[in-house]
Backbone as JSON Lines, residues from 0, in Angstrom:
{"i":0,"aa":"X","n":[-35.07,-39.04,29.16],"ca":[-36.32,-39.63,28.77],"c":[-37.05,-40.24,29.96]}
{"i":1,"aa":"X","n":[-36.38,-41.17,30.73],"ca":[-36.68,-41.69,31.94],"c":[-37.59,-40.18,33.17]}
{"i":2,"aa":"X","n":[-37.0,-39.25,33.07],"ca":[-37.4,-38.17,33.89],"c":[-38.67,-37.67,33.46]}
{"i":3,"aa":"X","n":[-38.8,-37.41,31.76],"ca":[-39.96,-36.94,31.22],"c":[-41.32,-38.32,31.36]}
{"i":4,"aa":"X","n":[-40.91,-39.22,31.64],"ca":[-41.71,-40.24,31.65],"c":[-42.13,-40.87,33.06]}
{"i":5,"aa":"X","n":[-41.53,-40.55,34.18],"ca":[-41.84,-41.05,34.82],"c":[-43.17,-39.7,35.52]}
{"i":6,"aa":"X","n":[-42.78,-38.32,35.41],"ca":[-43.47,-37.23,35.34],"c":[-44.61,-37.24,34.65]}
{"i":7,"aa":"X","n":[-44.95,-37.6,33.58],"ca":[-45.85,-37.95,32.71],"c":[-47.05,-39.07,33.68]}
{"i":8,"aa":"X","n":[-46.49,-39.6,33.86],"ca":[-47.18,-40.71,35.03],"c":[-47.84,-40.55,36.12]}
{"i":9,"aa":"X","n":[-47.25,-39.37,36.92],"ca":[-47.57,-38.8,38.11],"c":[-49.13,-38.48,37.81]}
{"i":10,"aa":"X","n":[-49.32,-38.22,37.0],"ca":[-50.8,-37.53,37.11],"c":[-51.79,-37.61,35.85]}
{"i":11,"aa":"X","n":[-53.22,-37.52,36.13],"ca":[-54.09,-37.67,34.93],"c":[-53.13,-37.25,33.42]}
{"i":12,"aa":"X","n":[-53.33,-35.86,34.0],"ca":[-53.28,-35.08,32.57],"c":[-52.07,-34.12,32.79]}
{"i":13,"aa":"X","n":[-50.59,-34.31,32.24],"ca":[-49.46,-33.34,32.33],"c":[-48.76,-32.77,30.82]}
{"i":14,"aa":"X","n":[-48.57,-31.77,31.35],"ca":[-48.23,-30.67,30.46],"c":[-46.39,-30.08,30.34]}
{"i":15,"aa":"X","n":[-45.86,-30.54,29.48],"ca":[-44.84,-29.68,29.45],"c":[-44.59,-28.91,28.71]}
{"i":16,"aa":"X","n":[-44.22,-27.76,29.25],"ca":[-44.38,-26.16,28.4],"c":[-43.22,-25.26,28.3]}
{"i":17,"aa":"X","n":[-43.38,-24.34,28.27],"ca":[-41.98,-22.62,28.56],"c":[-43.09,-21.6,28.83]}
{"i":18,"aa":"X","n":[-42.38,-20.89,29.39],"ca":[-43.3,-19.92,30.15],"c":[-43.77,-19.02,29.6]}
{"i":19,"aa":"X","n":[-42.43,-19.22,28.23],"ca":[-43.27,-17.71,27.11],"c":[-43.5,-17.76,25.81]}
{"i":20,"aa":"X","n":[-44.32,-19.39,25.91],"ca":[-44.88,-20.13,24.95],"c":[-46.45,-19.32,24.8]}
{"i":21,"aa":"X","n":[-46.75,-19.03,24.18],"ca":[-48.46,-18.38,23.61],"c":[-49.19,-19.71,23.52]}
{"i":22,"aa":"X","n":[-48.81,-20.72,22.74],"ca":[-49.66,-22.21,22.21],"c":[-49.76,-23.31,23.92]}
{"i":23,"aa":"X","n":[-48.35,-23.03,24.68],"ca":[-48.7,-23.41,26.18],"c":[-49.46,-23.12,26.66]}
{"i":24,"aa":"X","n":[-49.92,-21.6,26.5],"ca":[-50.53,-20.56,27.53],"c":[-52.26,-21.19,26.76]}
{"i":25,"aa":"X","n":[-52.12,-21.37,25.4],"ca":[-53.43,-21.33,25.09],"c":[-54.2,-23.19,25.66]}
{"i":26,"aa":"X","n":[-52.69,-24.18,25.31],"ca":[-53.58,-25.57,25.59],"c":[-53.68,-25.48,27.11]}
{"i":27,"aa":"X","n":[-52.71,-24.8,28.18],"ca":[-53.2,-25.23,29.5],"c":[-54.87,-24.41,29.81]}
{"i":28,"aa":"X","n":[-54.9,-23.26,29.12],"ca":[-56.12,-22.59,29.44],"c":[-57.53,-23.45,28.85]}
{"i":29,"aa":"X","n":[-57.21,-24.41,27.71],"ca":[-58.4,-25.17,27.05],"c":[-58.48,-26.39,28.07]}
{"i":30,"aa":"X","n":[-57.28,-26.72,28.93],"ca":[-57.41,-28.26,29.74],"c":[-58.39,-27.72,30.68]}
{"i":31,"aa":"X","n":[-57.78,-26.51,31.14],"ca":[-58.75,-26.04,32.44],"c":[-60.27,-25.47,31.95]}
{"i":32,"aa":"X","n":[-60.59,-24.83,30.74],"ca":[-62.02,-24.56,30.36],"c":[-62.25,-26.25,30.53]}
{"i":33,"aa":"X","n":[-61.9,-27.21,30.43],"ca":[-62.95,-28.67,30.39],"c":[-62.66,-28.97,31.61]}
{"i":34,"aa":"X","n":[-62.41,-28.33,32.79],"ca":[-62.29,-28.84,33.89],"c":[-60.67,-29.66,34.79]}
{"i":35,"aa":"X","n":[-60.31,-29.51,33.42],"ca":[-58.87,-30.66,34.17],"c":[-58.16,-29.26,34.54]}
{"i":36,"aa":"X","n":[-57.26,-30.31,35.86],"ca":[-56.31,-29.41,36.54],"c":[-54.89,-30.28,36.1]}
{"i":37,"aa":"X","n":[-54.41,-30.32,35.43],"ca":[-52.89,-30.75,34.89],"c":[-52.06,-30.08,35.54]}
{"i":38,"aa":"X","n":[-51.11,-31.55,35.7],"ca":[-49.48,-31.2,36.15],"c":[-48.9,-30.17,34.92]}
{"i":39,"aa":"X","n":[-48.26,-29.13,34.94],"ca":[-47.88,-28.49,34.23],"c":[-46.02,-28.12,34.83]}
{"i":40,"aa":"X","n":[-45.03,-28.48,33.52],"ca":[-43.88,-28.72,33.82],"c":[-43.47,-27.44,32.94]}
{"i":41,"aa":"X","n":[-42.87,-26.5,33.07],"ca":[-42.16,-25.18,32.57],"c":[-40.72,-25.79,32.36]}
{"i":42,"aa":"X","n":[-40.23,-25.94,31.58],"ca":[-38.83,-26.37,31.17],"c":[-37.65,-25.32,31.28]}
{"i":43,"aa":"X","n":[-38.02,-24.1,30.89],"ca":[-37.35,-23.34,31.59],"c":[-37.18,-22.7,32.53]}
{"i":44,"aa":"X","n":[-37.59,-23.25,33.77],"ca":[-37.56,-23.03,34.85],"c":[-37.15,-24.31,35.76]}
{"i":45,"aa":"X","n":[-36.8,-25.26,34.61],"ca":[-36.54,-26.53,35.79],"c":[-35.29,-26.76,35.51]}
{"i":46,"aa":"X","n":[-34.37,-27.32,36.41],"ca":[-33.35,-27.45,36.27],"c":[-32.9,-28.68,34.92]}
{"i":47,"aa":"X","n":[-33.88,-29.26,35.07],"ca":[-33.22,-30.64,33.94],"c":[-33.98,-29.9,32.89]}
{"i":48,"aa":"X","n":[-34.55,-29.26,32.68],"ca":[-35.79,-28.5,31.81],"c":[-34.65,-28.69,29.99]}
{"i":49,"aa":"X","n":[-33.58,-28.5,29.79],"ca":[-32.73,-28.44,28.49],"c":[-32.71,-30.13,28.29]}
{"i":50,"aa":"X","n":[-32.75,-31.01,29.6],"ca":[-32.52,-32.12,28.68],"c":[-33.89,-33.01,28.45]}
{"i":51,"aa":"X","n":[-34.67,-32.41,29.42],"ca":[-36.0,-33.2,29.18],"c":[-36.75,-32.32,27.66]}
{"i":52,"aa":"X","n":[-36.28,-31.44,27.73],"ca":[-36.44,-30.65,26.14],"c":[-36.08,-31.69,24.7]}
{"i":53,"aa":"X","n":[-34.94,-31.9,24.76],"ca":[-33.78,-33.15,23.89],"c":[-35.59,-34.23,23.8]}
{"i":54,"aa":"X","n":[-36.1,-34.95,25.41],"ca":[-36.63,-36.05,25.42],"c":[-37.81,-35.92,24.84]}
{"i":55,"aa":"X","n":[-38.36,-34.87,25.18],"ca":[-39.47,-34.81,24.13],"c":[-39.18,-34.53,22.7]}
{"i":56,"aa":"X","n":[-38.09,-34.07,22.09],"ca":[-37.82,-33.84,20.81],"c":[-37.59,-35.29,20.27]}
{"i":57,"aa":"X","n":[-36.9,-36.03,21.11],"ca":[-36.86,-37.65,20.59],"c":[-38.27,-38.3,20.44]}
{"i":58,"aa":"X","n":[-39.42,-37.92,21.28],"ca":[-40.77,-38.5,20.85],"c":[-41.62,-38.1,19.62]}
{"i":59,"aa":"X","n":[-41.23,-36.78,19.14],"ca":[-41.3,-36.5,18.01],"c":[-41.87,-35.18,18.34]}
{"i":60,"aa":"X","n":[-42.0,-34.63,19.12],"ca":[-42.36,-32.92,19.56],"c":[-41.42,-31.86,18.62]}
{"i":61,"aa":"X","n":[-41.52,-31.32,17.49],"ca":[-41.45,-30.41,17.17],"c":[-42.1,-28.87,16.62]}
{"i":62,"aa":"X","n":[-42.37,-28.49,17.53],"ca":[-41.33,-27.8,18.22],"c":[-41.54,-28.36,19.95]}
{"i":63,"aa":"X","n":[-40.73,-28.54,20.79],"ca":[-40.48,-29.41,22.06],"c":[-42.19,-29.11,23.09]}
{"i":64,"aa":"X","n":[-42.36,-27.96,22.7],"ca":[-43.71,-27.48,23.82],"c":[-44.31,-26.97,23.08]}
{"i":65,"aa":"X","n":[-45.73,-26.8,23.28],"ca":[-46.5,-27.89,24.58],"c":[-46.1,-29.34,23.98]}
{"i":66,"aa":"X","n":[-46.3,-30.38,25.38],"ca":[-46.12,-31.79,25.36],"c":[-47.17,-31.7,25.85]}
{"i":67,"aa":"X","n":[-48.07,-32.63,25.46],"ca":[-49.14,-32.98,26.63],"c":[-49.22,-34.97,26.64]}
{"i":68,"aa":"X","n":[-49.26,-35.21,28.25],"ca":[-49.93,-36.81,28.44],"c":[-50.96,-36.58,29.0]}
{"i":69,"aa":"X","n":[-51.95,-37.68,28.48],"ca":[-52.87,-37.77,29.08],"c":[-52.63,-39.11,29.54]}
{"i":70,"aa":"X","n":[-52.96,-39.45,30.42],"ca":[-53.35,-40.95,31.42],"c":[-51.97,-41.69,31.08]}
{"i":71,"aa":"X","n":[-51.29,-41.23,30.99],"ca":[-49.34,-41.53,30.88],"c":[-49.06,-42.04,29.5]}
{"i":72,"aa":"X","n":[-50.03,-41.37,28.65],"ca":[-49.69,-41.99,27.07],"c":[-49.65,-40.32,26.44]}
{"i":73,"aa":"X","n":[-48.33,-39.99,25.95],"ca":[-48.07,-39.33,25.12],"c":[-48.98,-38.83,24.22]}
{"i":74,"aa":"X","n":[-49.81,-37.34,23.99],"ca":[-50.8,-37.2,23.22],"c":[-50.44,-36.49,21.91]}
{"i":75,"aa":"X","n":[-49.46,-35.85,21.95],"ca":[-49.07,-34.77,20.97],"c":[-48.49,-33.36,21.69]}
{"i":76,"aa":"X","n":[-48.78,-32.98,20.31],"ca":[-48.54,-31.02,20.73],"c":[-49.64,-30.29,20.71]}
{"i":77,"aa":"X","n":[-49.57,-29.13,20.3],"ca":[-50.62,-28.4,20.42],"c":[-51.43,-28.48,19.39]}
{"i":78,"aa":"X","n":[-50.93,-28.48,17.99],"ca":[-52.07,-29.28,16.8],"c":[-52.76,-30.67,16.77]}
{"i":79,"aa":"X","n":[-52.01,-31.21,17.7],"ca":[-52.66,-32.49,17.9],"c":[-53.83,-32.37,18.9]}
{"i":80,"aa":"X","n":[-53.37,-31.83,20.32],"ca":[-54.34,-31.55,21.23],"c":[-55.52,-30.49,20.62]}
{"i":81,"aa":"X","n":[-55.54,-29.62,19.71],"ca":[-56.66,-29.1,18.89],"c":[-57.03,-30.0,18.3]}
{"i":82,"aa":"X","n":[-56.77,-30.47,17.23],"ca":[-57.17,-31.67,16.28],"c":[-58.71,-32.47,17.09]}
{"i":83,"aa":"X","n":[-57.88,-33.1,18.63],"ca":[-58.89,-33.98,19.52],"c":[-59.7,-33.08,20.29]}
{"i":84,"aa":"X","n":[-59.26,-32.19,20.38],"ca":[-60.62,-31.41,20.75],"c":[-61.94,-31.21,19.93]}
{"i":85,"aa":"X","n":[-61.0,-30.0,18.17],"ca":[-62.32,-30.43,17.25],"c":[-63.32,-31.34,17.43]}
{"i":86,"aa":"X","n":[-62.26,-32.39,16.96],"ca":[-63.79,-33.85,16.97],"c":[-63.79,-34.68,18.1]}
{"i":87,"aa":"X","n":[-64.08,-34.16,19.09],"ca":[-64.88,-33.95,20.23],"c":[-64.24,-35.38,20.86]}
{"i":88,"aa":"X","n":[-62.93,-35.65,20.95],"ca":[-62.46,-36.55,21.88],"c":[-61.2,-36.6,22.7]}
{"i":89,"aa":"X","n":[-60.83,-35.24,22.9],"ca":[-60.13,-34.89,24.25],"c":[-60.95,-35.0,24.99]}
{"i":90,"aa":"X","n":[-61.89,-34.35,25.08],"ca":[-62.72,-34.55,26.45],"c":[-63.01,-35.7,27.08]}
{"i":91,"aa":"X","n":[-63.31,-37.02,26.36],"ca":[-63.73,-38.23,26.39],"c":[-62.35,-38.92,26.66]}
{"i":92,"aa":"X","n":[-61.26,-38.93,26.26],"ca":[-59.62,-39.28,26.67],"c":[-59.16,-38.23,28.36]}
{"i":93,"aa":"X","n":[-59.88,-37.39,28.48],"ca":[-59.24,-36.76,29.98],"c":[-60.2,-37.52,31.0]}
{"i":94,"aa":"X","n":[-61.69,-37.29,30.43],"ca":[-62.66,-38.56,31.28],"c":[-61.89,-40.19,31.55]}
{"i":95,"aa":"X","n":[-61.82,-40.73,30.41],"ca":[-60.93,-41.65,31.16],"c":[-60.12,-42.41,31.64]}
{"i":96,"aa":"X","n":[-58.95,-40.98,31.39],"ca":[-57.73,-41.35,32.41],"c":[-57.94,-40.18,33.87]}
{"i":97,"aa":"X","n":[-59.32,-39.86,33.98],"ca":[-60.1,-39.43,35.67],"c":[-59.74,-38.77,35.69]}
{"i":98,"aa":"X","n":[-59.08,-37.18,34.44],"ca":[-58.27,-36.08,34.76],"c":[-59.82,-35.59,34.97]}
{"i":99,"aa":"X","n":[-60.94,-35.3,34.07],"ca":[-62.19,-34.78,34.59],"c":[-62.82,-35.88,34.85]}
{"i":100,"aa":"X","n":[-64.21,-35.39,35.6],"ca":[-65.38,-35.93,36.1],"c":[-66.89,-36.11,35.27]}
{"i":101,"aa":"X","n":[-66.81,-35.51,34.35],"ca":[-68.48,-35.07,34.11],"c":[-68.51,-35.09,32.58]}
């Protein structure tokens, strides 16, 4: 948990995913249509990637990916990160934790 969280921190807007996730592939492509460039963490490709999997399942991620933080607060998954897009306040939450500009 400590690992997934201190990662989470590093940067505006981070992403933890699998590489041959479709719903990954689709929220990192919607961060970047609004401009954000997110830390993006592939779990299966990282070595701790199985237990930081466990840590997001303890925050309540099911299914484990996508994770997304924004501004080091835990946002959801991928129905959640749609959800705040719909009504038009992802964009306004990546503004300001300074992942975008405009």
């Amino acid at each position: 948990m400590d690992r997934v969280r201190d990662l989470a921190s590093k940067k505006a807007a981070v992403i933890f995913t699998k590489s041959s996730c479709c719903m990954c592939h689709s929220i990192k492509q919607l961060f970047y249509e609004l401009g954000a460039s997110p830390a993006v963490h592939e779990l299966d490709n990282d070595p701790y990637g199985r237990e930081m999997e466990w840590a997001l399942r303890s925050l309540g991620c099911n299914p484990s990916v996508p994770a997304v933080f924004i501004g080091g607060r835990f946002v959801g998954t991928s129905k959640d990160v749609i959800s705040l897009h719909v009504d038009g306040s992802l964009k306004q939450m990546l503004k300001d934790a300074k992942a975008i500009w405009f």
